[in-house]
SELUMFI-515230 format. One record per residue (C-alpha): x, y, z; residue in one letter. Coordinates in steps of 0.5 Angstrom, whole numbers, plus 500, padded with zeros to 3 digits. Example, Ala and Ser with C-alpha at 12.3 -4.5 7.8 and 13.67 -1.06 7.14 Angstrom:
BEGIN
<east:525 north:491 up:516 resn:A>
<east:527 north:498 up:514 resn:S>
//
This chain:
BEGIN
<east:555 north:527 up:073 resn:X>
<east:550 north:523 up:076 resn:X>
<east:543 north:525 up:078 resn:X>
<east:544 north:527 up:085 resn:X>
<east:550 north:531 up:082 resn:X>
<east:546 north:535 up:078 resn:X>
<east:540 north:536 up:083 resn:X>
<east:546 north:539 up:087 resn:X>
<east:549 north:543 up:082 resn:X>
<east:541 north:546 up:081 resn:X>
<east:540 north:547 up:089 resn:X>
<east:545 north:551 up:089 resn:X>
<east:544 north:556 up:083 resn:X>
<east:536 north:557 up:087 resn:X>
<east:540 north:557 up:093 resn:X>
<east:544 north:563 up:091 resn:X>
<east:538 north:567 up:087 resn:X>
<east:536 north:564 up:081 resn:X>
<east:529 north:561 up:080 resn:X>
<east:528 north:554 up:079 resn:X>
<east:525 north:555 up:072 resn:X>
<east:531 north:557 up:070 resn:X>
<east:536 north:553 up:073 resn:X>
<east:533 north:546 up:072 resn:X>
<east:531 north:546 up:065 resn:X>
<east:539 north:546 up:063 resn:X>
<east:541 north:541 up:068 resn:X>
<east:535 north:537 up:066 resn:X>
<east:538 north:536 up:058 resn:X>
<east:544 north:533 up:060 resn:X>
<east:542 north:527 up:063 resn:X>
<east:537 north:521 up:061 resn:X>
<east:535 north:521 up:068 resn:X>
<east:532 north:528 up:068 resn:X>
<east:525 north:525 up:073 resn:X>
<east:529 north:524 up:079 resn:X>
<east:533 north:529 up:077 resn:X>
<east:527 north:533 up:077 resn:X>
<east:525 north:530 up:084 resn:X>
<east:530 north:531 up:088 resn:X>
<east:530 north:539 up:086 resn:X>
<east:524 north:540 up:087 resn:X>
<east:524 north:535 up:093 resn:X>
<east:529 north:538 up:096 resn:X>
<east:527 north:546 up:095 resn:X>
<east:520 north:543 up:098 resn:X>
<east:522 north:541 up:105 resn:X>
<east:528 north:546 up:105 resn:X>
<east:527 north:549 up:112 resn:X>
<east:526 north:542 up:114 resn:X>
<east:533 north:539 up:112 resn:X>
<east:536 north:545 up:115 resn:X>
<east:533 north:545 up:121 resn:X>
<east:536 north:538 up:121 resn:X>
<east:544 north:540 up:119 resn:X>
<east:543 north:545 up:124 resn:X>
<east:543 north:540 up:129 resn:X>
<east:548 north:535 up:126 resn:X>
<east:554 north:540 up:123 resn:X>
<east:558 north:541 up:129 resn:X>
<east:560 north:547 up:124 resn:X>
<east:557 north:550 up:118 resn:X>
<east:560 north:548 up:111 resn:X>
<east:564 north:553 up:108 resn:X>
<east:561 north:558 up:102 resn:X>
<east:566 north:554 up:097 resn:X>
<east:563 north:547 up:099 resn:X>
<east:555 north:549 up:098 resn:X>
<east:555 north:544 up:092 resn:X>
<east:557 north:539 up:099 resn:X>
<east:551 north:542 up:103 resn:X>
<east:546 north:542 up:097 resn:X>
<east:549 north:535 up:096 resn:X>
<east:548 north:533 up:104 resn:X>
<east:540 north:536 up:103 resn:X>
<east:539 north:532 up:096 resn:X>
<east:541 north:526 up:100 resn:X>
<east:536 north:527 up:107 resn:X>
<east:531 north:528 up:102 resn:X>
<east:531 north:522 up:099 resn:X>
<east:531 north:519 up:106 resn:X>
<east:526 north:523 up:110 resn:X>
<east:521 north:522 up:103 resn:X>
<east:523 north:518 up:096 resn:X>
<east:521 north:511 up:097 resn:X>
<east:529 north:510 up:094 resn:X>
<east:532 north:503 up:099 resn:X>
<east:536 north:507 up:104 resn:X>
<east:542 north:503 up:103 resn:X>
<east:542 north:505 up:095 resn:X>
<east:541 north:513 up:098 resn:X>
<east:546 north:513 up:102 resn:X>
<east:552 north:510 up:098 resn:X>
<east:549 north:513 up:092 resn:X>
<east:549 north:520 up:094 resn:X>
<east:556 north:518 up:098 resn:X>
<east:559 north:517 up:091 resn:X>
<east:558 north:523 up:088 resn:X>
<east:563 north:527 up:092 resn:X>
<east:568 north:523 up:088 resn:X>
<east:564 north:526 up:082 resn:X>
<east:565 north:533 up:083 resn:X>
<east:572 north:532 up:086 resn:X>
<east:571 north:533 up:094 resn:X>
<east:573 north:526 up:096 resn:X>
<east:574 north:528 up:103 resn:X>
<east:566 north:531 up:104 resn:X>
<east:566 north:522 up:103 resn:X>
<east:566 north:521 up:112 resn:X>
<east:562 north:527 up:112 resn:X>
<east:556 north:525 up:109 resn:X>
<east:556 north:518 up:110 resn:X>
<east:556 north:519 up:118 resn:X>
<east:551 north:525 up:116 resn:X>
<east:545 north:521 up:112 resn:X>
<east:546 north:515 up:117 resn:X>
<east:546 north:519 up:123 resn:X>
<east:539 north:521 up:121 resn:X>
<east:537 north:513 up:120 resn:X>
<east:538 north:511 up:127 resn:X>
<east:536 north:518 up:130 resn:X>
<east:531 north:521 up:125 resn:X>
<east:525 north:520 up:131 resn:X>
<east:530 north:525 up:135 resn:X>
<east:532 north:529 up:130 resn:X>
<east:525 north:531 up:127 resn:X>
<east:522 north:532 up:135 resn:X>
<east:528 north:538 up:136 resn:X>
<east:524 north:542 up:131 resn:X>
<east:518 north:548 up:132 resn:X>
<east:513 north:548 up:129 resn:X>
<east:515 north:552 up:123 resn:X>
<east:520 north:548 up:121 resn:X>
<east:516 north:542 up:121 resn:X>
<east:511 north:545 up:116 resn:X>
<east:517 north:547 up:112 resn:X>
<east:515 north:555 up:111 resn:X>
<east:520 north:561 up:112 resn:X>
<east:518 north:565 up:119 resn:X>
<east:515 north:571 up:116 resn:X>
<east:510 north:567 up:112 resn:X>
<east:508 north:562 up:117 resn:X>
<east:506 north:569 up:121 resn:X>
<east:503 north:572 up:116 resn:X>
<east:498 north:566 up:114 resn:X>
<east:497 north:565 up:122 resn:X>
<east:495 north:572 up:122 resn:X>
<east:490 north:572 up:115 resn:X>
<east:488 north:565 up:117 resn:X>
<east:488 north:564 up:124 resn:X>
<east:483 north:557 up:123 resn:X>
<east:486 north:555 up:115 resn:X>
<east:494 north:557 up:116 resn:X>
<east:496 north:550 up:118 resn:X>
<east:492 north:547 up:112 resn:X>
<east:495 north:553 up:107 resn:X>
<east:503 north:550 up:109 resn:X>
<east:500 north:543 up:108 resn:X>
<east:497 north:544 up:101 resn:X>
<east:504 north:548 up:099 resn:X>
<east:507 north:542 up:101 resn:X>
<east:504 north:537 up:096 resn:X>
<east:506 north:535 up:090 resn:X>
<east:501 north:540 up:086 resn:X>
<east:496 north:536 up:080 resn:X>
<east:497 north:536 up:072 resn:X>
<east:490 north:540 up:071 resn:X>
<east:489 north:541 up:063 resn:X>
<east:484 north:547 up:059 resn:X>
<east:480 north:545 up:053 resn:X>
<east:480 north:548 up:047 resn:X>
<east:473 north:548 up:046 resn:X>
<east:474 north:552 up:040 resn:X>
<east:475 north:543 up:038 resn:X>
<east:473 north:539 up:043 resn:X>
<east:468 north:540 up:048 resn:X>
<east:471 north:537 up:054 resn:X>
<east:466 north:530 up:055 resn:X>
<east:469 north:529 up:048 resn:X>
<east:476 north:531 up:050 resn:X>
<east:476 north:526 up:056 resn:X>
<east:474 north:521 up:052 resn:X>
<east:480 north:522 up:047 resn:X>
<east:485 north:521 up:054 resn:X>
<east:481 north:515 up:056 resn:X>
<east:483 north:512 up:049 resn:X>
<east:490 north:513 up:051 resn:X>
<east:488 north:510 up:058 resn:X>
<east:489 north:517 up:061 resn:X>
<east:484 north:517 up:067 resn:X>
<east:481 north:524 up:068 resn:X>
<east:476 north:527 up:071 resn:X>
<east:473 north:535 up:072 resn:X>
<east:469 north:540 up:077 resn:X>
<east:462 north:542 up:075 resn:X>
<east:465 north:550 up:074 resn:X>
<east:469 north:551 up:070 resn:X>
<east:467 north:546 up:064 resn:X>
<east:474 north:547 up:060 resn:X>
<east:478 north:544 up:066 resn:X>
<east:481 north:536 up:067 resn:X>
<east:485 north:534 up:072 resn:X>
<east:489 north:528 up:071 resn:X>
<east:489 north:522 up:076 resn:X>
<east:497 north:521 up:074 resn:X>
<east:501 north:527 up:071 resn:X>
<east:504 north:524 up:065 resn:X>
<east:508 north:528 up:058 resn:X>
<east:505 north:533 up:054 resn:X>
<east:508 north:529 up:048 resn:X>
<east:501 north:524 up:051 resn:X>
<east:496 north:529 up:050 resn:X>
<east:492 north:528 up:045 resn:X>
<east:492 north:535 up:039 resn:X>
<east:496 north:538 up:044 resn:X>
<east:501 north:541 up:039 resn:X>
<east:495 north:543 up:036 resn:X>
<east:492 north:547 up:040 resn:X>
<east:487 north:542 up:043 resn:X>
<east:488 north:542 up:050 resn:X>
<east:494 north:547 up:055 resn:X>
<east:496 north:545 up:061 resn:X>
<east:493 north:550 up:065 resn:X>
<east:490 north:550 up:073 resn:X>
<east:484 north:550 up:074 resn:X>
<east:484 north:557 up:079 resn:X>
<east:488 north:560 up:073 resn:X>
<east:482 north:558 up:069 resn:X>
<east:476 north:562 up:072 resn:X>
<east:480 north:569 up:069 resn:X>
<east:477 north:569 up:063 resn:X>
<east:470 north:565 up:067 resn:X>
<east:468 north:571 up:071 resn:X>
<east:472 north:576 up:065 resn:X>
<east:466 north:574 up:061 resn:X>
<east:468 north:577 up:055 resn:X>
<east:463 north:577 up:049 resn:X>
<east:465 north:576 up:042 resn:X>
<east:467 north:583 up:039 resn:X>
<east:469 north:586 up:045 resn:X>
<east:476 north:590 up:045 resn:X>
<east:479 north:587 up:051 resn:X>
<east:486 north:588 up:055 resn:X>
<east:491 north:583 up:058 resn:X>
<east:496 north:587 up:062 resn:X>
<east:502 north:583 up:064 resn:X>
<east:499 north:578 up:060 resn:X>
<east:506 north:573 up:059 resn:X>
<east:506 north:566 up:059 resn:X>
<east:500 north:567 up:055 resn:X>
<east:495 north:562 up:058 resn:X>
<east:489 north:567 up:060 resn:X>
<east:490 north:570 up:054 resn:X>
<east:489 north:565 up:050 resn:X>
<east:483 north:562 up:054 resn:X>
<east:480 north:569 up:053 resn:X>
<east:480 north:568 up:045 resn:X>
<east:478 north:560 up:046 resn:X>
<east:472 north:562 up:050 resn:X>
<east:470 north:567 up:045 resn:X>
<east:471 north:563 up:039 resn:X>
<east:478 north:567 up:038 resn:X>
<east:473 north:573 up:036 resn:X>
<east:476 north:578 up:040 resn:X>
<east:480 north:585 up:039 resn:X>
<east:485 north:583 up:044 resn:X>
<east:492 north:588 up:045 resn:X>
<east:496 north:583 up:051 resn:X>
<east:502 north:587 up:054 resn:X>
<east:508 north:585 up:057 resn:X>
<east:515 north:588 up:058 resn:X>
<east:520 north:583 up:059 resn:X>
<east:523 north:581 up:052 resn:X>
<east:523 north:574 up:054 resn:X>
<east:517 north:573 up:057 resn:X>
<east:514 north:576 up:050 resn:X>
<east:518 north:569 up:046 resn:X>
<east:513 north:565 up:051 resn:X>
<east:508 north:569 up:050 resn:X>
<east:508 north:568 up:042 resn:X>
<east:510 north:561 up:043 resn:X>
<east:503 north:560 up:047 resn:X>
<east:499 north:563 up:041 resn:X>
<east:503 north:561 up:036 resn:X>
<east:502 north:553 up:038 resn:X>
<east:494 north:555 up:038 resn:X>
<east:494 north:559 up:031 resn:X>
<east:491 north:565 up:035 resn:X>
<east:492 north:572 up:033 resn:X>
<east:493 north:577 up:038 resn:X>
<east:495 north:585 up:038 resn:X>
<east:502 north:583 up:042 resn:X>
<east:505 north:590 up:045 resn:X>
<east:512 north:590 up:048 resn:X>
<east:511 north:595 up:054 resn:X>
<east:510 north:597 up:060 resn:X>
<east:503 north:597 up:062 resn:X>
<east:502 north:603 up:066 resn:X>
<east:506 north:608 up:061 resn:X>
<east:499 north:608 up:058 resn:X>
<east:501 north:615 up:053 resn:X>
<east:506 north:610 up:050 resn:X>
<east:502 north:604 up:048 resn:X>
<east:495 north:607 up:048 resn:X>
<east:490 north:608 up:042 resn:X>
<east:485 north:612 up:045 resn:X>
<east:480 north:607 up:045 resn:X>
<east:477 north:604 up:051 resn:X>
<east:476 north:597 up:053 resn:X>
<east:470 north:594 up:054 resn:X>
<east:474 north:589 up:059 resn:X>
<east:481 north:589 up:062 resn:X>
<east:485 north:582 up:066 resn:X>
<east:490 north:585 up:071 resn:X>
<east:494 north:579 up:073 resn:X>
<east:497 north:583 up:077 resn:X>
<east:505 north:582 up:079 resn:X>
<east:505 north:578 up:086 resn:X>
<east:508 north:574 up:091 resn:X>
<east:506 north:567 up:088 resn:X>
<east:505 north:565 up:095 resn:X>
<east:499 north:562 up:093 resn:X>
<east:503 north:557 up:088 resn:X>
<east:509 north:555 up:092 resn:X>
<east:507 north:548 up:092 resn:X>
<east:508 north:549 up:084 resn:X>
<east:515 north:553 up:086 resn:X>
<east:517 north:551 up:092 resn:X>
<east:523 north:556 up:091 resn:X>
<east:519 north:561 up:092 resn:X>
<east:519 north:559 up:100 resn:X>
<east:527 north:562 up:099 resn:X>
<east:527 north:567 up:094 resn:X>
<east:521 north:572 up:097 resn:X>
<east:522 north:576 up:103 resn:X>
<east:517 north:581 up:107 resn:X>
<east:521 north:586 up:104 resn:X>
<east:517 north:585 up:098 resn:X>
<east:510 north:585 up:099 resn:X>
<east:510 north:592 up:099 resn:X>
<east:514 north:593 up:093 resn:X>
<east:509 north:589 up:090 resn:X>
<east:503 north:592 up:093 resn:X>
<east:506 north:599 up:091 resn:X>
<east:507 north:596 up:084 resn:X>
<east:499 north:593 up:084 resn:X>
<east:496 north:600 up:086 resn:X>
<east:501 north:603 up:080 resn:X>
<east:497 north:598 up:075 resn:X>
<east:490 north:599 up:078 resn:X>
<east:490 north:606 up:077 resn:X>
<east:494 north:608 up:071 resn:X>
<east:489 north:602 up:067 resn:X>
<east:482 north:605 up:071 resn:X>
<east:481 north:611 up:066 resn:X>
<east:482 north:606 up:059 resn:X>
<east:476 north:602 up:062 resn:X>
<east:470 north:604 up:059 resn:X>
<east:463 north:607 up:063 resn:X>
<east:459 north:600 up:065 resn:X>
<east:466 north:595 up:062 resn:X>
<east:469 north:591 up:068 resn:X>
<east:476 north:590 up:070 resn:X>
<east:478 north:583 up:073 resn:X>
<east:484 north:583 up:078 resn:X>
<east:487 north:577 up:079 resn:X>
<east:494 north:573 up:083 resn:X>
<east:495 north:568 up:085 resn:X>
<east:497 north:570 up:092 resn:X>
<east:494 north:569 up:099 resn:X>
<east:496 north:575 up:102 resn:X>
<east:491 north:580 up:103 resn:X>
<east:495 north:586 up:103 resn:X>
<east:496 north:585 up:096 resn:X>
<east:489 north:582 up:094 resn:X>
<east:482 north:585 up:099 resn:X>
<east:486 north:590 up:102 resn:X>
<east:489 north:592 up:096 resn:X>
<east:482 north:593 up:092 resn:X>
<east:478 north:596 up:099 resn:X>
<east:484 north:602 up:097 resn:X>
<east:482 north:602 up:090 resn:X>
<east:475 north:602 up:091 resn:X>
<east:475 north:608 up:096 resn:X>
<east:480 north:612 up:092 resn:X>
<east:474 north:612 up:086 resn:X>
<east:468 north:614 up:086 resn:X>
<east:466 north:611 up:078 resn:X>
<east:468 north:604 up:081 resn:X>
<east:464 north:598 up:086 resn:X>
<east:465 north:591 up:086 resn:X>
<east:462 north:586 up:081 resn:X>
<east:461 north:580 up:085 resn:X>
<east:462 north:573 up:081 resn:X>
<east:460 north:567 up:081 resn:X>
<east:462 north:561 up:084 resn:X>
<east:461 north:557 up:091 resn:X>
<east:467 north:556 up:093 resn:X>
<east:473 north:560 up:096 resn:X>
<east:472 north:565 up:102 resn:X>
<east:469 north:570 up:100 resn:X>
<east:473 north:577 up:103 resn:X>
<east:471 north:585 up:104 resn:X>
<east:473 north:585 up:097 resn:X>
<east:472 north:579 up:092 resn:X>
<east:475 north:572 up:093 resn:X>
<east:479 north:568 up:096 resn:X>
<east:480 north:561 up:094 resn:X>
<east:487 north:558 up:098 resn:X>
<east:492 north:552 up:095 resn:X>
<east:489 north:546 up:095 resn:X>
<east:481 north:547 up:095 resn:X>
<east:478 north:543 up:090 resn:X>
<east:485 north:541 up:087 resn:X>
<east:486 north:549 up:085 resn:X>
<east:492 north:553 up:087 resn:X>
<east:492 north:559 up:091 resn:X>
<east:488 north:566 up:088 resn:X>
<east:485 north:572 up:088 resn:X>
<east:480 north:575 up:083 resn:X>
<east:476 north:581 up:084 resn:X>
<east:472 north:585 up:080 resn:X>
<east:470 north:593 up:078 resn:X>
<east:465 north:595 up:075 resn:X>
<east:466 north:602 up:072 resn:X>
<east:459 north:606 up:073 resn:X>
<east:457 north:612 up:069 resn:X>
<east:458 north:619 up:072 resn:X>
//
């Protein structure tokens, strides 16, 4: 199969429900041509609501439910027309062949008049759009960021839409992070870092992990640099008896231990078997050691020893709004129906961890969503329900500081979308 064969084949799987972590991976393994491949997947999945809005006004009726690898396929190619710097001609009659390919010779006329339809009337065809099908996102989020953000909404949609950066995290347990750009620029790797926090490098051009220098050694992760500042505002000190809850893919948790010279007590929960494989994997690939439990975090009186925690990380479970330029089938995938399953979730972990914190530690609460209700709003509650707990503010002249804790939206400074909040526990 080709590549744009393949692109199609993974569209559809998100389109029907899988996430894209997981359908592109296998498809990408079958082929030499895995970056194309990869771009029109992730391309494709980006301006979704876009390229709908232009089928809706070329089909004369929608393609049946059995020829969704014909639509998928009719996406891939209007992407590769409206955004890649393919020739046009090559696109169209690349992207035509293919229906030979998967054995639908008769979608041929169907998608050449489609993709050249959009050649001579793309002008036309995108000026029939609204707004929100312009900036790509589905209804209900443009309303929700419209009402949080009445002044910056437009600029979140834009950021989500942006091919996101290649930051990396130094294990400064090895190099501090001057040596360890030093180290790229020998490879000719152009990189540069924010003054806050100094374990973060962004690339000037993403490139293998395979190309890091000690990357299989644990020198450096690839790792955002808002997802960075958990264990910069944690501020755990060596010694310390440190929770992660929800602790998978591992990179918190590692950073935690790097930050600490790998002398913490640290207990990382997760309750998803495969998620715990990745977990492992980041550790193992770090020699870091790590009390790992299997558990669900909030049934506390199965996992906990009794020994409170000086510090707690609550990357809560979360809409992932703030990371959609990184996963662009978010943008299919979550509805408004979900926020509150997830805030319901949020305040379940909030409130069953509370009481293992010791009096004066603090608990840092983190998403990487843009939402307030599960982010400012969701803290306010707690707050008010707990008399023990007041808000510790943290360090930092970035992000829009909220009612409670700080927000910081795609895009600013090069960073993804996050939240972090800090309790401290008082003495009563």
């Amino acid at each position: 199969m080709g590549a744009r064969s393949l692109a199609a084949r993974a569209l559809c799987q998100v389109i029907e429900g899988q996430s894209l972590s997981r359908a592109l991976p296998p498809i990408l393994n079958k082929t030499e041509e895995s970056a194309l491949v990869q771009e029109l997947v992730y391309g494709s999945l980006r301006w979704h609501f876009r390229i709908s809005a232009i089928l809706d006004q070329v089909l004369t009726k929608p393609l049946k439910k059995k020829d969704r690898d014909i639509d998928c396929l009719l996406r891939v190619g209007l992407y590769q027309l409206m955004e890649m710097k393919i020739p046009s001609h090559a696109a169209v009659n690349e992207t035509v062949r293919e229906t030979q390919t998967m054995k639908k010779p008769w979608a041929r006329g169907l998608i050449n008049g489609i993709l050249r339809r959009y050649q001579r009337e793309s002008g036309e065809l995108e000026s029939g759009m609204n707004e929100t099908q312009r900036l790509a996102h589905p209804d209900w989020l443009v309303a929700a960021l419209r009402h949080a953000y009445p002044e910056q909404w437009v600029q979140i949609c834009a950021a989500n839409n942006e091919r996101p950066p290649m930051t990396l995290r130094v294990n400064t347990m090895h190099h501090d992070r001057d040596r360890y750009a030093g180290l790229l620029a020998n490879k000719d790797i152009a990189s540069s870092g924010p003054e806050f926090p100094t374990t973060s490098l962004t690339l000037e051009r993403p490139c293998a992990v395979s190309e890091l220098p000690g990357f299989h050694e644990g020198w450096v992760s690839v790792q955002d640099t808002a997802a960075q500042l958990a264990a910069e505002f944690l501020d755990c000190q060596p010694g310390m008896h440190v929770l992660d809850a929800c602790a998978a893919p591992g990179g918190k948790t590692a950073h935690l231990l790097e930050r600490a010279g790998g002398d913490l007590d640290l207990w990382a929960i997760e309750k998803a078997p495969d998620r715990i494989a990745s977990l492992e994997q980041t550790l193992a690939r770090q020699k870091l050691s790590v009390h790992v439990v299997e558990a669900d975090a909030t049934e506390t009186k199965h996992w906990w020893d009794g020994r409170s925690f000086d510090c707690i990380l609550l990357d809560a479970p979360c809409s992932a709004t703030g990371v959609i330029r990184r996963h662009p089938d978010i943008r299919l995938h979550r509805t408004w129906d979900d926020i509150e399953k997830l805030v319901t979730k949020q305040e379940k972990l909030l409130d069953s961890l509370w009481p293992l914190l010791r009096p004066g530690g603090m608990l840092l609460y983190a998403t990487c969503s843009v939402l307030p209700r599960e982010n400012a709003e969701q803290i306010k509650r707690f707050l008010a329900g707990h008399d023990d707990a007041r808000e510790k503010a943290l360090p930092g002249d970035f992000g829009l500081r909220q009612d409670c804790g700080l927000q910081i939206l795609p895009g600013e400074q090069g960073m993804d979308g996050f939240y972090y909040a800090g309790i401290e526990k008082l003495q009563v």
